[in-house]
C-alpha positions as CSV (number, residue, x, y, z in Angstrom):
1,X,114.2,119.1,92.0
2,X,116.7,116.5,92.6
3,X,115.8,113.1,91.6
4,X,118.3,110.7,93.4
5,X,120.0,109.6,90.0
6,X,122.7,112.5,90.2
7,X,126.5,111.4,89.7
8,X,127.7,111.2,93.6
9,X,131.5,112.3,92.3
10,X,129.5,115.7,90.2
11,X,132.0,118.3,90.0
12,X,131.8,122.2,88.7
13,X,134.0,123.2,85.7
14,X,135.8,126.2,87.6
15,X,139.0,125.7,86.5
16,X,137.4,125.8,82.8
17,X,135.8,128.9,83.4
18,X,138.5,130.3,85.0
19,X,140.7,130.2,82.5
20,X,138.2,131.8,80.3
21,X,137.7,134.5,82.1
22,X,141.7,135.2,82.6
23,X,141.3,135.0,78.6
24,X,138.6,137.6,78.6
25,X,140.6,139.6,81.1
26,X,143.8,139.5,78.5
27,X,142.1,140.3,75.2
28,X,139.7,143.0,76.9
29,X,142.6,144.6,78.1
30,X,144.5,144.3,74.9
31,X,141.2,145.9,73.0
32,X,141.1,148.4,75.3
33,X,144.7,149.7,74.3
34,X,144.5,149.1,70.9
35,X,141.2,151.0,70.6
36,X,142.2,153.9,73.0
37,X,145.4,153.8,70.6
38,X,143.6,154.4,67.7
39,X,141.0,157.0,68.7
40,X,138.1,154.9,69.0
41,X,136.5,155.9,72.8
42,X,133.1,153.9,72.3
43,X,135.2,150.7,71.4
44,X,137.5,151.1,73.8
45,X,134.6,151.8,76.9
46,X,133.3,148.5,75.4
47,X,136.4,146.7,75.9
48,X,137.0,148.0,79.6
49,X,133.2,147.1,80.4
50,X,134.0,143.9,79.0
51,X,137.2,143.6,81.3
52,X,135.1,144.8,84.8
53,X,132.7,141.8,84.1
54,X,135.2,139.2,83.6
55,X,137.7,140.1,86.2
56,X,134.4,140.0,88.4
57,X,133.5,136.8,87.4
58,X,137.4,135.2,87.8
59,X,137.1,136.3,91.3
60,X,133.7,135.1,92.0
61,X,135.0,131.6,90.8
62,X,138.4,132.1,92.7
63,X,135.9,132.4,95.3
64,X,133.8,129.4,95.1
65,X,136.8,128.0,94.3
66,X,138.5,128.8,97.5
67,X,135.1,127.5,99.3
68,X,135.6,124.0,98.3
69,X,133.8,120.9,97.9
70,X,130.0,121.0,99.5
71,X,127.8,118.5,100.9
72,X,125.8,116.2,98.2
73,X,123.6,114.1,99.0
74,X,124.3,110.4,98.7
75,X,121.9,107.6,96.8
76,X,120.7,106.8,100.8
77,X,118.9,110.2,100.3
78,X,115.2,110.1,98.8
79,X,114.7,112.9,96.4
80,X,112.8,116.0,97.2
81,X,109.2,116.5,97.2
82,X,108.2,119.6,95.0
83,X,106.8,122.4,97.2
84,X,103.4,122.3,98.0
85,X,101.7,125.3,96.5
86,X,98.6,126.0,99.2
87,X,101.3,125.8,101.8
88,X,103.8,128.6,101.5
């Protein structure tokens, strides 16, 4: 529920997790290998599953980064009444 007392200049840290994610990418990739080179298959499965789910999320973010800014509402805007539960 919003309560009106939200900062009207909020932003999302995307570039943050961005950048962790292209750090995920790098030292899955680099497991992978390593593991692989040294005969370890379960290790190096774990590394490549690791590497699908954050090159997944870096382009979900690239994507909402790519979106831009949305609409928030200003102070002039009275909060939201919680949903009325015999009404649904």
């Amino acid at each position: 529920m919003r309560t009106g007392s939200e900062p009207r200049t909020a932003r999302s840290p995307l570039r943050m997790r961005l950048w962790l994610s292209v750090w995920g990418v790098i030292w899955a990739v680099l497991g992978t290998v390593a593991f692989a080179l040294v005969g370890r298959p379960g290790w190096a499965a774990v590394c490549g599953a690791v590497f699908l789910i954050a090159a997944v999320d870096a382009m979900v973010i690239v994507h909402h980064m790519r979106e831009g800014a949305h609409f928030q509402p200003g102070r002039d805007v009275p909060p939201y009444q919680p949903p009325d539960p015999r009404h649904p």
